[in-house]
Backbone as a printed PyTorch tensor [residue, N CA C, xyz], in Angstrom:
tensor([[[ -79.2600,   48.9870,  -83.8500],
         [ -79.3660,   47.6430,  -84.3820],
         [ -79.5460,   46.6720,  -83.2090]],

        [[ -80.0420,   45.7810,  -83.1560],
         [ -80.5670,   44.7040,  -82.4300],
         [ -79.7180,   43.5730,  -82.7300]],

        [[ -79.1880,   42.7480,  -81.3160],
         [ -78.4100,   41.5490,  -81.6870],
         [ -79.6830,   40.7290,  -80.8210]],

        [[ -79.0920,   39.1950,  -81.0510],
         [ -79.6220,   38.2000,  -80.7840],
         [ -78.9960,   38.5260,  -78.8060]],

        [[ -79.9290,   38.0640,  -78.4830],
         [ -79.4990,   38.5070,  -76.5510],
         [ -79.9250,   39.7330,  -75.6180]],

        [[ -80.0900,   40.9220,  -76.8210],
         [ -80.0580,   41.9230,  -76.6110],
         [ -81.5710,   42.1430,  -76.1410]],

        [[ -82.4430,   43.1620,  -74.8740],
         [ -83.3280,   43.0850,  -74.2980],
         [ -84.0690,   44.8350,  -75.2800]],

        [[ -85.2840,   44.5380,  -75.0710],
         [ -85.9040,   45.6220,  -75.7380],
         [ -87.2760,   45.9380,  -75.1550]],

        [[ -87.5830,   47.2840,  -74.5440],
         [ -88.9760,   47.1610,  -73.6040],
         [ -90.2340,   47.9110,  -74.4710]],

        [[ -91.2390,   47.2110,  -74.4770],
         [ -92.5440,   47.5410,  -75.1170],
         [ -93.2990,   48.2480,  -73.8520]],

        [[ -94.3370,   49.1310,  -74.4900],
         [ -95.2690,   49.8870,  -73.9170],
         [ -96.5800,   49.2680,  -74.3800]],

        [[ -97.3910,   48.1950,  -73.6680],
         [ -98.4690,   47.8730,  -74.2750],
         [ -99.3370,   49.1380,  -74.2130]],

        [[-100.6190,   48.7080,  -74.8400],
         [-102.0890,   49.8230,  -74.9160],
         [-102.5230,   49.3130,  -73.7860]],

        [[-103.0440,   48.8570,  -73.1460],
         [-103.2090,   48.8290,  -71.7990],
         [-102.4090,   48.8320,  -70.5770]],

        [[-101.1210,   49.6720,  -71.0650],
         [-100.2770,   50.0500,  -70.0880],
         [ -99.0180,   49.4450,  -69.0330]],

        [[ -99.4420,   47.8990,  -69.1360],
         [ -98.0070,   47.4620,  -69.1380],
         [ -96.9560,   46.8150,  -70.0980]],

        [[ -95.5220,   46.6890,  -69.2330],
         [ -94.7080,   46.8500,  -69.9390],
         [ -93.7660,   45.6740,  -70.2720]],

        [[ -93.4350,   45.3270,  -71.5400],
         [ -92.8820,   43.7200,  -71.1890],
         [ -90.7920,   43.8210,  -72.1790]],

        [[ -90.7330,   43.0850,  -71.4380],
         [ -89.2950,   42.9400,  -71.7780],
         [ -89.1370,   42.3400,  -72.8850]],

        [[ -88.4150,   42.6040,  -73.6790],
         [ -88.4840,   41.3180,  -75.0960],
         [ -87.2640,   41.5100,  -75.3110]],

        [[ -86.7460,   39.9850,  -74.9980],
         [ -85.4360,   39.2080,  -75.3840],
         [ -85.1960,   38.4570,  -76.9720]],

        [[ -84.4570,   39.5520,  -77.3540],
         [ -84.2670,   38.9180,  -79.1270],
         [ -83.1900,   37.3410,  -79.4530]],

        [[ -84.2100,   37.0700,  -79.7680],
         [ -84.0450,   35.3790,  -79.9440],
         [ -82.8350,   35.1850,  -81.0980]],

        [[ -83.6520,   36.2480,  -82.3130],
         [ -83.2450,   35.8980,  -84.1160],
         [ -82.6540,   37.0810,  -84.6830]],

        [[ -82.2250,   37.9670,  -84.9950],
         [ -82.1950,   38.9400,  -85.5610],
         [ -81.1010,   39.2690,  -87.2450]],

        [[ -81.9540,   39.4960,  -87.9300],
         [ -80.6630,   39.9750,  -89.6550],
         [ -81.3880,   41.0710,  -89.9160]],

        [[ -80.5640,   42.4640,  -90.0230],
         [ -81.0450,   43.0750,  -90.5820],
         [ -81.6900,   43.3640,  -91.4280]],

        [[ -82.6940,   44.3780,  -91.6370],
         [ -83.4190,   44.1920,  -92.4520],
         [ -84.2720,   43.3330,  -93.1440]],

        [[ -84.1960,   41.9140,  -92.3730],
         [ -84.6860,   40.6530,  -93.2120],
         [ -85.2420,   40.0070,  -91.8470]],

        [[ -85.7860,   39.8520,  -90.6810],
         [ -85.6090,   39.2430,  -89.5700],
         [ -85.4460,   39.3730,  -88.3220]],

        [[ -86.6370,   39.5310,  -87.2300],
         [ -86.2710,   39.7960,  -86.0430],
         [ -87.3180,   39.1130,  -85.2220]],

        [[ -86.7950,   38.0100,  -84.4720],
         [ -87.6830,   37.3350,  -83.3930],
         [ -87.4130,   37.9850,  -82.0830]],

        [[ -88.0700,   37.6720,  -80.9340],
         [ -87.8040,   38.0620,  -79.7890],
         [ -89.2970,   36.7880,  -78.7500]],

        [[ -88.7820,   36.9490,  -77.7350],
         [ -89.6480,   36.1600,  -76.4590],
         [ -90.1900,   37.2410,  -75.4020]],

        [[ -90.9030,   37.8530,  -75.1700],
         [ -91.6540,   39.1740,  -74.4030],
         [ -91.5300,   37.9900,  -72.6320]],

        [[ -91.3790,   39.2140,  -72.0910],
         [ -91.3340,   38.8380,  -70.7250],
         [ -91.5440,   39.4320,  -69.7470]],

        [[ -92.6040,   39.8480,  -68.7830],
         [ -92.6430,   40.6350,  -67.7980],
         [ -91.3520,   40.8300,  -67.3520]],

        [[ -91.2120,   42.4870,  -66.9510],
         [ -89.9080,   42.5310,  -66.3580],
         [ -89.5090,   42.1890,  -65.5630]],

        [[ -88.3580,   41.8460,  -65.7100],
         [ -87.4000,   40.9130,  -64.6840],
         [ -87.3790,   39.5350,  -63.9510]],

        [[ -88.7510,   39.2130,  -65.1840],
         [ -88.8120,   37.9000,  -64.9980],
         [ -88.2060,   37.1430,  -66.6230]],

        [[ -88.4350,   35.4080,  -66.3200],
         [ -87.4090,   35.0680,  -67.9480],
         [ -88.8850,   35.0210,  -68.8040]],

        [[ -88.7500,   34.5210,  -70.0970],
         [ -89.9210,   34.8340,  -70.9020],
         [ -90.3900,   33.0170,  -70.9810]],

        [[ -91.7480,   33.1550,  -71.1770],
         [ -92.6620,   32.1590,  -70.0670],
         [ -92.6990,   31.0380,  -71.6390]],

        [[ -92.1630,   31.4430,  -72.8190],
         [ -91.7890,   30.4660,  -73.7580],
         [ -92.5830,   31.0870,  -74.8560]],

        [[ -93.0410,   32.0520,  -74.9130],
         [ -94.0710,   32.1400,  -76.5680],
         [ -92.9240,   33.2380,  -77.2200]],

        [[ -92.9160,   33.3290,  -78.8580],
         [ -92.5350,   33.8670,  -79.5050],
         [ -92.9640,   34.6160,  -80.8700]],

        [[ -92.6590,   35.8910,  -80.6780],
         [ -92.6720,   36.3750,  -81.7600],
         [ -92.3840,   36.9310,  -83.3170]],

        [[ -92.5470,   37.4510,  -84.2690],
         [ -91.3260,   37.2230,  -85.3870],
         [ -91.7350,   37.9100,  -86.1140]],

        [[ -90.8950,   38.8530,  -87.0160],
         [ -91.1460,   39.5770,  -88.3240],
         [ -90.2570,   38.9530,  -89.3050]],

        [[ -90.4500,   38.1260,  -90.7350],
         [ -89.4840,   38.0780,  -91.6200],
         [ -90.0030,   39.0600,  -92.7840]],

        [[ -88.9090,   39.3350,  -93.4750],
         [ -89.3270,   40.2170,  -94.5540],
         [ -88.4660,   39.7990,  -95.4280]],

        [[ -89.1020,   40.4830,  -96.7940],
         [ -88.4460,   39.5520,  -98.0800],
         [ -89.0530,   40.9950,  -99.3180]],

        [[ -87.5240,   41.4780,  -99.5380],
         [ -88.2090,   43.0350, -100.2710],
         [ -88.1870,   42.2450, -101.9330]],

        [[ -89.4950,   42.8420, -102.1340],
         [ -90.1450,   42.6120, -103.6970],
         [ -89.8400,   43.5320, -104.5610]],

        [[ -89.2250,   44.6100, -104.3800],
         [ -88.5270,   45.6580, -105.3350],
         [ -88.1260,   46.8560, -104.3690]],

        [[ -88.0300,   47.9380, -105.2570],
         [ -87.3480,   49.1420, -104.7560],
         [ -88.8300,   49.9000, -103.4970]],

        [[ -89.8880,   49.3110, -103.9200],
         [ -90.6200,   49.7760, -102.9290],
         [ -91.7390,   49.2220, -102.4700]],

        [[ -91.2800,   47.6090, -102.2320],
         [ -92.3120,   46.6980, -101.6550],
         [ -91.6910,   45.4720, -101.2030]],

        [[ -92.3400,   45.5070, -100.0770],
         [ -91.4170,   44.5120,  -99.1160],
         [ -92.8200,   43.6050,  -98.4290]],

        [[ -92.5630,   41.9250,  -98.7530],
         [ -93.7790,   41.2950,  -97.9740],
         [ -93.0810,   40.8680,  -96.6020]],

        [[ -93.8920,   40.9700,  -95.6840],
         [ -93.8690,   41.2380,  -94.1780],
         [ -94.2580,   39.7090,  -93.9000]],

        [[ -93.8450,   38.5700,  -93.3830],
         [ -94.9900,   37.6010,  -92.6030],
         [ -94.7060,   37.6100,  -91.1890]],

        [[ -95.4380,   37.4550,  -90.0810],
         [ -95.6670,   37.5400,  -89.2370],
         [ -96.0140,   36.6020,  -88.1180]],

        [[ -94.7180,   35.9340,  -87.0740],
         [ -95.8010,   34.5050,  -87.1420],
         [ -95.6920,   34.7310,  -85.3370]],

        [[ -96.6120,   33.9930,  -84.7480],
         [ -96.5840,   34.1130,  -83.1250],
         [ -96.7290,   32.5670,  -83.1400]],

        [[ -95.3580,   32.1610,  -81.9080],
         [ -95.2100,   30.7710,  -81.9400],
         [ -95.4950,   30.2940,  -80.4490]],

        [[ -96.3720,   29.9500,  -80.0050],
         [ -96.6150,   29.5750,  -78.7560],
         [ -95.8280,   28.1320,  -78.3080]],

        [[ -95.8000,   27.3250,  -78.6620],
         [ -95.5530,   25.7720,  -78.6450],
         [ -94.5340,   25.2310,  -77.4040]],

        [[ -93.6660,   26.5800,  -77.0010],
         [ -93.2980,   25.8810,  -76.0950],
         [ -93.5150,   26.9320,  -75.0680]],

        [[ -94.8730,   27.4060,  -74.5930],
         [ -95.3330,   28.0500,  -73.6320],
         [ -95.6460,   27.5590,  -72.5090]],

        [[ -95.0580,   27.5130,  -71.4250],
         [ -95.5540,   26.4990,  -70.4130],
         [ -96.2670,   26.8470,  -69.4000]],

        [[ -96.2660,   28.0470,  -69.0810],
         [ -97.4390,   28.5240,  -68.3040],
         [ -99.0770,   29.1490,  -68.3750]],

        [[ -99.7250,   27.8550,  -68.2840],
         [-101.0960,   27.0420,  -68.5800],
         [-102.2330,   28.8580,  -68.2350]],

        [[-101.5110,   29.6210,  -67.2080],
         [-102.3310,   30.5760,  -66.9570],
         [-102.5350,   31.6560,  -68.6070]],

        [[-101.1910,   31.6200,  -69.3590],
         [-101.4120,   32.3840,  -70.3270],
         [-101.7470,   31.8060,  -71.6150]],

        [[-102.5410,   30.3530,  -71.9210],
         [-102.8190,   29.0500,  -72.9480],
         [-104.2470,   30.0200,  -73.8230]],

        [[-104.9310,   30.2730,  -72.9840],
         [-106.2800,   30.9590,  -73.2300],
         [-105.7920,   32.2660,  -74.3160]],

        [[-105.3410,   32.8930,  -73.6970],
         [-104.6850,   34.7290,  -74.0390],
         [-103.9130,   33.5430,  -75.7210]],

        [[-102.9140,   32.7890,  -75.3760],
         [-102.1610,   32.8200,  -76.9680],
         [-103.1190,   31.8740,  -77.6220]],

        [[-103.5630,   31.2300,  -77.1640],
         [-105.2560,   30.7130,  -78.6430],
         [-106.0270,   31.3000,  -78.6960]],

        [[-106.1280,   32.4940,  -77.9380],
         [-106.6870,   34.0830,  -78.8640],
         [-106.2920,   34.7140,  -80.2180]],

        [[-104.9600,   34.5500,  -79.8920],
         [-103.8060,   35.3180,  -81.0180],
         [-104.2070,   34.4290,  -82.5250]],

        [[-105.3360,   34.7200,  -82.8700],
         [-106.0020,   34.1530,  -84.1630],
         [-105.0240,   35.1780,  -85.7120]],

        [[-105.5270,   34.0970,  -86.4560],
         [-104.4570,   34.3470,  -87.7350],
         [-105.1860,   35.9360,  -88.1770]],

        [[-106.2400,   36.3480,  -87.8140],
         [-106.8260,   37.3570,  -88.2070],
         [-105.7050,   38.3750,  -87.2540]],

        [[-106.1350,   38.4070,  -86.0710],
         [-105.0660,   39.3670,  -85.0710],
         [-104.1230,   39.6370,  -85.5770]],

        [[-103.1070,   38.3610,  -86.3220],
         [-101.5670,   38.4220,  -87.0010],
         [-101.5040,   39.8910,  -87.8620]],

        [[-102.7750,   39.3320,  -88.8820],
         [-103.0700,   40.2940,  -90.1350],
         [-103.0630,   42.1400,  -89.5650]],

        [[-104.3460,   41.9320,  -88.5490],
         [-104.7160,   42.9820,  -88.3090],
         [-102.6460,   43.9660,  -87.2650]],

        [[-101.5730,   43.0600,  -87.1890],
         [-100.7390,   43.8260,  -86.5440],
         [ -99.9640,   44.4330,  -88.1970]],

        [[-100.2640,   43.0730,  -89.2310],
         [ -99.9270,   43.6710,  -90.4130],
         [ -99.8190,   44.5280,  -90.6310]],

        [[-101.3570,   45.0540,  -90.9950],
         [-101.7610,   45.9220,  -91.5720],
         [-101.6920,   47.3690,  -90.5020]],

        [[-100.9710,   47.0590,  -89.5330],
         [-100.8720,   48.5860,  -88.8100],
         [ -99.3260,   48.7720,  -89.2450]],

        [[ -98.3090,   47.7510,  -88.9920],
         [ -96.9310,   47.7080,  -89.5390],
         [ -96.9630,   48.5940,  -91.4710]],

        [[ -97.7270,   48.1290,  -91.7820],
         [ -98.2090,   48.5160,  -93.5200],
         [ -98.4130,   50.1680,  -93.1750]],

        [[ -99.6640,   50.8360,  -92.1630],
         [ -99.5890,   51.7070,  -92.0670],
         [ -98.7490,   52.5260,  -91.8690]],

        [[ -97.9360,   52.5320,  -90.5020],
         [ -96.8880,   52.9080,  -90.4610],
         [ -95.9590,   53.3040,  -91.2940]],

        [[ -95.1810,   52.1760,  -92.3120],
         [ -94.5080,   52.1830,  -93.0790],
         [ -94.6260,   53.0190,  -94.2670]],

        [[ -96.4020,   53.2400,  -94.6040],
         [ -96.8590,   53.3800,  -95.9400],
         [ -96.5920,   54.9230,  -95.4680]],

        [[ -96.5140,   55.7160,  -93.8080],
         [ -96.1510,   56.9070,  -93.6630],
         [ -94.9760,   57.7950,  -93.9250]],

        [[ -94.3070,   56.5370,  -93.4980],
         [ -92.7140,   57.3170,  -94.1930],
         [ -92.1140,   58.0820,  -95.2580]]])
């Protein structure tokens, strides 16, 4: 289980690796975090899963990436990439996944 504070390391697809400091976390319902090169603090953008289960076997997922208080101008380009389509497309791999279980 994941608390709010608690650090968690990702393996990107292009091979590096970023720290993510959980901001938000409720089980099962909720988990933000701030990604951060390691061992550095996280440069202000955020990420988030809420979920909200629709019955015994459907759960809607939203997904939101919050840049707003990002302050380093070198990574501005890279998060007004992160288009509402991108969001979808992490959706629909989260959907996959899940739909494996």
């Amino acid at each position: 289980m994941r608390r709010v504070g608690e650090v968690f390391t990702t393996h990107l697809s292009n091979g590096q690796v970023r720290e993510n400091h959980v901001v938000a976390f409720v089980e099962g319902a909720r988990i933000a975090w701030r990604p951060a090169e390691p061992g550095l603090a996280p440069p202000g953008h955020q990420w988030s899963f809420e979920l909200e289960a629709l019955g015994p076997a459907r759960t809607r997922a939203t997904h939101t990436y919050d840049w707003t208080d990002l302050a380093d101008e070198s990574r501005l380009a890279r998060a007004r990439a992160t288009t509402p389509e991108r969001l979808l497309a992490s959706l629909e791999r989260l959907r996959s996944v899940a739909e494996e279980r």
